[in-house]
Every structure is written in structure tokens, then in C-alpha cells.
SEVOSE-289287 format. One record per residue (C-alpha): residue number from 0; residue in one letter; x negated, y negated, z. Coordinates in nm, 2 decimals. Layout:
NUM|A|X|Y|Z
...
***
This chain:
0|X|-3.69|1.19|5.28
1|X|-3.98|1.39|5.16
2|X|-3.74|1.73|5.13
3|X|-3.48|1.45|4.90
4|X|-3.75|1.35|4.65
5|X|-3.86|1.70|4.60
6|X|-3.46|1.78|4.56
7|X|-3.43|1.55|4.33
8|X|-3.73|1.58|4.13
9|X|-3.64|1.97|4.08
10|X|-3.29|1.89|4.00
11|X|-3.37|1.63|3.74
12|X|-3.56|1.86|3.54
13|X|-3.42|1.92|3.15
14|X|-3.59|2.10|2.89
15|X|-3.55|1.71|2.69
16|X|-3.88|1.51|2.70
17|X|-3.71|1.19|2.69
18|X|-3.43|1.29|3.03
19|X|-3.79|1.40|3.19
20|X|-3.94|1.04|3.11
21|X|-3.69|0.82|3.16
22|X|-3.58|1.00|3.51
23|X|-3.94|1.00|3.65
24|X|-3.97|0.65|3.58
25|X|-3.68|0.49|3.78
26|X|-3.67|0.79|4.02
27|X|-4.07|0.72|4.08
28|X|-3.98|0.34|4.07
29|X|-3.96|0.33|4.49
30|X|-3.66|0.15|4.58
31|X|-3.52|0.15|4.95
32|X|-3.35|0.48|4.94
33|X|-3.10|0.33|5.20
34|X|-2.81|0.56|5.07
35|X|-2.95|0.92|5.09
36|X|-3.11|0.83|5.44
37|X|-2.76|0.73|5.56
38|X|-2.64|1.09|5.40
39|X|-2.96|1.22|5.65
40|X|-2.91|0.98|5.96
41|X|-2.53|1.03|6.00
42|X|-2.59|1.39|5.99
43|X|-2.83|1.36|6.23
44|X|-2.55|1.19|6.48
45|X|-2.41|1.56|6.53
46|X|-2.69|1.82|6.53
47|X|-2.98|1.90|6.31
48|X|-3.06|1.75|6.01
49|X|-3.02|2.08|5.71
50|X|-3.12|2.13|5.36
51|X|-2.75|2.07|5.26
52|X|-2.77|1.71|5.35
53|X|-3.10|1.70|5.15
54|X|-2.88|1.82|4.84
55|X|-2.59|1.57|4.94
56|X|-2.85|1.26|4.97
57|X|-2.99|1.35|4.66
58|X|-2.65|1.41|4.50
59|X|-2.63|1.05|4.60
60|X|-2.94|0.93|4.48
61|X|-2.85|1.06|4.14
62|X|-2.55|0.88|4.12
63|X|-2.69|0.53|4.27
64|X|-2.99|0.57|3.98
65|X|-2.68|0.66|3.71
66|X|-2.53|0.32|3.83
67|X|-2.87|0.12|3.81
68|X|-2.96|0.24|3.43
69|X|-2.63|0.13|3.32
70|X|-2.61|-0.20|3.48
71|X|-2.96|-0.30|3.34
72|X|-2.77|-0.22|3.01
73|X|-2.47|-0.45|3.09
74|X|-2.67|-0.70|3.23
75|X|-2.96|-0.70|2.97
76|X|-3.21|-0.68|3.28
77|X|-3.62|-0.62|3.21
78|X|-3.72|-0.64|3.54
79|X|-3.60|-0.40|3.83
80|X|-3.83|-0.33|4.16
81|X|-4.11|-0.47|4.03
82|X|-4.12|-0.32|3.71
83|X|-3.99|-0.29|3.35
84|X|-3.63|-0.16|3.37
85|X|-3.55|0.18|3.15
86|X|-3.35|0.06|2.89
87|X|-3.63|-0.23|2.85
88|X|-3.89|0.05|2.78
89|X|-3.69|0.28|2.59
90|X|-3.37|0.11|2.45
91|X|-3.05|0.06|2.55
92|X|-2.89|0.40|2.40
93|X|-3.15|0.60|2.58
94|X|-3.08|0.44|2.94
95|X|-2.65|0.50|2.86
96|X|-2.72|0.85|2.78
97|X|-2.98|0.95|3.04
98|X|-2.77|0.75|3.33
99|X|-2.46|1.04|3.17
100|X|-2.71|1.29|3.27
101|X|-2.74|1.16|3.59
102|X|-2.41|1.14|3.61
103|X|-2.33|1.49|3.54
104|X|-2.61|1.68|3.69
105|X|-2.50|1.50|4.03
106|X|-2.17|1.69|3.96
107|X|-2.35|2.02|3.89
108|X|-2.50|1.99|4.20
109|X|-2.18|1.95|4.40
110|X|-1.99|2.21|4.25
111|X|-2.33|2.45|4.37
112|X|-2.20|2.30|4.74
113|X|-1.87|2.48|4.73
114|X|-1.77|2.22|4.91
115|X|-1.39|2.06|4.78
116|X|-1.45|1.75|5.04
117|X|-1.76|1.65|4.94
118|X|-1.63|1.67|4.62
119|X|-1.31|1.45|4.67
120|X|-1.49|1.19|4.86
121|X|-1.81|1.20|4.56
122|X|-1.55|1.17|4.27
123|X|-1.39|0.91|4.44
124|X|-1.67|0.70|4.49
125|X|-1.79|0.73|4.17
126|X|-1.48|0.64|4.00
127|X|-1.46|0.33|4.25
128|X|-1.80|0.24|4.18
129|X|-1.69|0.21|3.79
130|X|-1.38|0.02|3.84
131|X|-1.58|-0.23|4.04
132|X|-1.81|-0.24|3.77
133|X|-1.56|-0.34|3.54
134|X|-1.41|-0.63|3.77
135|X|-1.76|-0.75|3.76
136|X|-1.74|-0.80|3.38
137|X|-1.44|-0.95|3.41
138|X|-1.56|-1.19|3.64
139|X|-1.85|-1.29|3.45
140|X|-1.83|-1.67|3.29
141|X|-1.57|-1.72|3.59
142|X|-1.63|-2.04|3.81
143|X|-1.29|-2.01|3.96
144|X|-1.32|-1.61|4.16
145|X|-1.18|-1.64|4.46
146|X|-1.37|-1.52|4.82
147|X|-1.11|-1.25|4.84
148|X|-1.19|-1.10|4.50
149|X|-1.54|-1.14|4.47
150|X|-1.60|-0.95|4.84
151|X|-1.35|-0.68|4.62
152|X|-1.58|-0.65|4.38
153|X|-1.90|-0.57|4.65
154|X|-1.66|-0.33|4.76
155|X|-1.63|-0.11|4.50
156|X|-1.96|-0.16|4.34
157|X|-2.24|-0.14|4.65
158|X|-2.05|-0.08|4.96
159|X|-1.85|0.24|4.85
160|X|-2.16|0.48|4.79
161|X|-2.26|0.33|5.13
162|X|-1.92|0.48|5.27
163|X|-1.93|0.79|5.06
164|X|-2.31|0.86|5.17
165|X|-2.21|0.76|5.57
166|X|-1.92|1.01|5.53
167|X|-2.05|1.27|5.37
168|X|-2.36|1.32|5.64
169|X|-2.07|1.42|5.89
170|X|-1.83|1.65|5.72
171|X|-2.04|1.91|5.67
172|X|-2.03|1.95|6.11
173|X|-1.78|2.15|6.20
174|X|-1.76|1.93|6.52
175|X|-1.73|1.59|6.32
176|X|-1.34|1.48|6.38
177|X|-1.15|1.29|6.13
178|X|-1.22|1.00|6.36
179|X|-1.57|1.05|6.36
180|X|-1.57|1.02|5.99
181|X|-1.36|0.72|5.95
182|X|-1.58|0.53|6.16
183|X|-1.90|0.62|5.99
184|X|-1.73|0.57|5.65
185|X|-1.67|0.19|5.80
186|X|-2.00|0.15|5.90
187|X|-2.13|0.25|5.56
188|X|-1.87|0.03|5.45
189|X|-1.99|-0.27|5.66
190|X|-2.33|-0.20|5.59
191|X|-2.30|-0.21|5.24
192|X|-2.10|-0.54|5.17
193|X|-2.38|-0.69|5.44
194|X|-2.67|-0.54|5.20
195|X|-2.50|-0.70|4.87
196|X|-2.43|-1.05|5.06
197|X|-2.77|-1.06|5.14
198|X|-2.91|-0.96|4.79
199|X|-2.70|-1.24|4.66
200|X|-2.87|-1.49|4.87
201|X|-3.23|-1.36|4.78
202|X|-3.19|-1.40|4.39
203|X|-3.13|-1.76|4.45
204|X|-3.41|-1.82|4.73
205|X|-3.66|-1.51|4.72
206|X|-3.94|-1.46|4.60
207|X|-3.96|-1.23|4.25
208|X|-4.24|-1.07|4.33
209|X|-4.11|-0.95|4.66
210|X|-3.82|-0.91|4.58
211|X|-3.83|-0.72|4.25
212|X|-3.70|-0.87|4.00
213|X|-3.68|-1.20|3.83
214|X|-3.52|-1.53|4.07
215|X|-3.17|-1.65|3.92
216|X|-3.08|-1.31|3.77
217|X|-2.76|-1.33|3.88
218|X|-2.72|-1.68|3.76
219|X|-2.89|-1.65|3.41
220|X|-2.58|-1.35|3.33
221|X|-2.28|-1.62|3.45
222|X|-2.24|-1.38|3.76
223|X|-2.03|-1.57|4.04
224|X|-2.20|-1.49|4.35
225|X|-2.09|-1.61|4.67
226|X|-2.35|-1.84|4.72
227|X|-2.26|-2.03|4.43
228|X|-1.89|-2.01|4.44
229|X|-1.93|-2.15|4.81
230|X|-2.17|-2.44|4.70
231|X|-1.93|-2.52|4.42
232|X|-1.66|-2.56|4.65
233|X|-1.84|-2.79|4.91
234|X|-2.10|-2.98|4.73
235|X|-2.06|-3.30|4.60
236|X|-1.85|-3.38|4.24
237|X|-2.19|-3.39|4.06
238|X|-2.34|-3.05|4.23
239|X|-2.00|-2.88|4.17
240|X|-1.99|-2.98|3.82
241|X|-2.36|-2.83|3.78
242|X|-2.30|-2.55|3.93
243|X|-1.96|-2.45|3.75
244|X|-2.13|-2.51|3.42
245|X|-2.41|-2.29|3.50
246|X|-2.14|-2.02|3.54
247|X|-1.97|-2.11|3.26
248|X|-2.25|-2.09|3.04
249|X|-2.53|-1.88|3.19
250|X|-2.91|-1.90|3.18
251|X|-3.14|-2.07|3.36
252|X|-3.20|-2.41|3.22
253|X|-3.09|-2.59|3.54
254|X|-3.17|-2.34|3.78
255|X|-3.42|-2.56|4.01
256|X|-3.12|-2.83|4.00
257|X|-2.88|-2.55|4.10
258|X|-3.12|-2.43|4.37
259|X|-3.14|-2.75|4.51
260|X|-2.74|-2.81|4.53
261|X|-2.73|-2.43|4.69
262|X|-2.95|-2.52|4.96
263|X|-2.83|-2.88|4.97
264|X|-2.41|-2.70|5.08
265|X|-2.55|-2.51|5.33
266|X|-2.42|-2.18|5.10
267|X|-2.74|-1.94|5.23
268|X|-2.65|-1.99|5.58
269|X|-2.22|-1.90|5.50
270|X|-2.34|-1.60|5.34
271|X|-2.60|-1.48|5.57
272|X|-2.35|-1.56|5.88
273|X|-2.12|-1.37|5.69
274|X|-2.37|-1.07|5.60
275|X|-2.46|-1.10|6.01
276|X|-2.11|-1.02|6.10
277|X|-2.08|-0.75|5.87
278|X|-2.35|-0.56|6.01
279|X|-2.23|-0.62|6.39
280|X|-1.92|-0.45|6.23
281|X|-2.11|-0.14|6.09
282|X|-2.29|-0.14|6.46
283|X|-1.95|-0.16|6.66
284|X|-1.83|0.13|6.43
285|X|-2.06|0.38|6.61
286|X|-2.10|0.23|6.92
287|X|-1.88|0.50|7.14
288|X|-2.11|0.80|6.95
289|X|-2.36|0.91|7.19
290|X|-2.67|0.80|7.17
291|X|-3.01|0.94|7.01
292|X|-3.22|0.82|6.75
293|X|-3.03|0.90|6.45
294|X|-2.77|0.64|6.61
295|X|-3.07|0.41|6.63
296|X|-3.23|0.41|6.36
297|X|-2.85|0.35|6.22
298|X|-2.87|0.02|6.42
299|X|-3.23|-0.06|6.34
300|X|-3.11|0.00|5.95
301|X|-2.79|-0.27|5.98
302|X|-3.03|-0.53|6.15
303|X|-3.28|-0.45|5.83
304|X|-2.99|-0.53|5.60
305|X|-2.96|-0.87|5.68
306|X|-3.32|-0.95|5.78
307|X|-3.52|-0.84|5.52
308|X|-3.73|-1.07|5.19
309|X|-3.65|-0.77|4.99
***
């Protein structure tokens, strides 16, 4: 992970000030770095570990940072790992057009690859990634999403760069079948929808300073998150009413009374139950590959998901 920072740091370098800035500061920010270690730890499942899956995880990197500086646009976020988000610091126009950069120096760095797989299944993702961005727009202010569309939605938005990242670790072996890529592609894809299930559940019960950012995030923007939508649809009239006129409306002003009527349906516990079958799915994805420590570390990293304050 060392060998990714430096890879990214050095490819993140513009003669612009401001793209130097604005990088460094949510690249420097920390954050989990699940996405380029599943890039590292699936290629690690079929020999050694090489400096092309450094590029590829920090290929990925780029793009999950892209993602981040324009949702805290969208979202109108100030807070993000602890710390004051980009577009809070600089403005909104300079977070859009640095996140392009991002963008399109991730692509740069692909083409340098020669590689027209890791190509297909990078462009893909990333064009995924923005149509389930968009669905989450059109979802905000809307108490009545469905289960079915709202797990959509973490689909395309988080767990598809968990796919891409899982995939692209094994496509560079030459001994890596088709096969053997599906299933780590459906353990990134597992993984990923567990991961956002669980994040949904800590902005309504974590605690900000662990956790990163601000408690009722999610909430304050009109986002329907499957905790709510669940506690909606088994609380009581009164708790259901509260809760689909928070959505409707947004902010926080009844947020400890929405807390309470959260807890009160049992909603954290459907959501984590859910997130905990999720990652036994990513597990039983690569349970026939032999095993070493790559493949447990991969285990280890699914039990995280759904375990962790943070």
C-alpha cells in the first residue's frame, strides 16, 4: 500500500498549484483504502503481487477520490474523514474541476497499461458509478423507494468499483480463468453492497468523531437509506409519519425523534443481518481458491465490513 500512495502521489502531480492542493488534501485525508488493496489482495490469490497492480490500485484510487469530490458537491457536505471536505475549503467549482482531473488522469494512466481489459472493465465502472449517482438524485425527497431499487442504487454507486477493483487484481495472470474472475468480481460485488449497508447504519447510530463525518448526514440531504425506508415501513402510524416527513423535507430538526423510531423498528439489526449475509456471500465466492493469505486477509477484510464503528 506504501508502493500505491507513492503511485499516486507521482501521478497526481500537475504543473497547477490549485490540482497539487486540492489532490494532496483528500488524497493525504486517510480513508480505508479498501478498493486498491482488493486490486493488491486478489492479485495476490494467483502469484506475486507486481508494480502493475500498484498502477491498477491507484488507477482506482483516483477514480474512488473523483467520485468523493463530486458527491460532497451534490450533497453540500463539510465534513468528510474527519476533516473539512475540498469543495468546503476551496469552493464548489474547484472540487468539479479537480475531481475531472482525477478523472482523466486515471484514464491516462490506463491507456500507459496497454491493457484493452482493464480498460473495458475501468470504463465500465466508471460510467456505472455515474448512473448510480444519478438514481441517487432522483431518489432524494423519495419516502416511497422500494428495497429493490434502493440496493440498485448501492450497486452502481459503491459496490461496482468493489467489483472492478476485485476483477481487475486477477486479469492481469495469465493463469486467472474467466471463472476465476467472475467469482472475485462477485465477491467485490458482495463486499461492496455489505460496506454501504453498513455505512447506512453508522450515520444514524455512530459516532461523528469515529466515524468521520457529521451523524444524520444522510438524513439532513432527504437520502432514503435502508434503515429508514425499513423503520417507515414497520413502525408505528406516528413513527412512520415522522420518518417520511423527514425524507420529504430534509434536515435534522427531528433527528433524535427519528433516531429513536429507527432503533425503536428494529431497522439497525434488518440492515446489519442483511450486510452479514452479504459478506458470507463475498466469502463463499472464493472459497474453492486455494488457500494463502491473500485469500485470508480477503476473509478477514469481509468480516471488517460489517463489524467495524467506522
Amino acid at each position: 500500500m506504501q508502493a500505491v500512495d507513492a503511485v499516486i502521489r507521482s501521478s497526481l502531480t500537475s504543473e497547477v498549484a490549485l490540482i497539487n492542493t486540492i489532490s494532496e488534501h483528500i488524497i493525504g485525508g486517510g480513508g480505508k483504502r479498501l478498493r486498491p488493496a482488493l486490486v493488491l489482495l486478489s492479485g495476490g490469490m494467483f502469484g506475486k503481487v507486481s508494480s502493475q497492480h500498484h498502477q491498477l490500485a491507484a488507477i482506482v484510487e483516483c477514480i474512488h477520490t473523483a467520485t468523493l469530490l463530486h458527491d460532497d458537491v451534490v450533497d453540500e457536505s463539510h465534513m468528510r474523514r474527519g476533516k473539512s471536505t475540498a469543495n468546503h475549503l476551496f469552493g464548489n467549482a474547484a472540487s468539479v474541476l479537480v475531481g475531472d482531473f482525477l478523472y482523466s488522469r486515471a484514464f491516462q494512466m490506463m491507456v500507459k497499461l496497454q491493457n484493452m481489459r482493464v480498460m473495458e472493465v475501468l470504463s465500465e465502472a466508471t460510467n456505472t458509478i455515474a448512473e448510480g449517482e444519478v438514481l441517487q438524485l432522483m431518489n432524494v425527497h423519495n419516502a416511497d423507494v422500494s428495497e429493490v431499487d434502493y440496493i440498485k442504487v448501492i450497486h452502481f454507486k459503491t459496490a461496482k468499483l468493489f467489483e472492478a477493483a476485485a476483477r481487475l487484481g486477477a486479469i492481469t495472470h495469465a493463469d486467472c480463468s474467466f471463472d476465476d474472475e467472475e467469482n472475485l468480481a462477485r465477491y467485490g460485488m458482495h463486499l461492496g453492497t455489505a460496506f454501504q449497508l453498513v455505512d447506512d447504519v453508522l450515520d444514524l447510530s455512530g459516532d461523528a468523531d469515529t466515524i468521520g463525518k457529521n451523524l444524520g448526514d444522510d438524513l439532513n440531504e432527504g437520502k432514503p437509506t435502508l434503515p429508514l425506508l425499513y423503520a417507515m415501513r414497520h413502525g408505528n402510524e406516528a413513527n412512520s409519519k415522522l420518518i417520511r416527513d423527514a425524507i420529504l423535507h430534509g434536515g435534522l430538526d427531528t433527528l433524535p425523534q427519528v433516531l429513536a423510531a429507527v432503533n425503536e423498528s428494529g431497522a439497525k439489526e434488518h440492515v446489519l443481518h442483511l450486510a452479514r449475509k452479504e459478506s458470507h456471500a463475498a466469502c463463499a465466492a472464493i472459497a474453492h481458491f486455494k488457500d494463502n493469505a491473500y485469500k485470508q486477509s480477503m476473509i478477514e477484510l469481509a468480516d471488517f465490513a460489517v463489524n467495524r464503528s467506522f
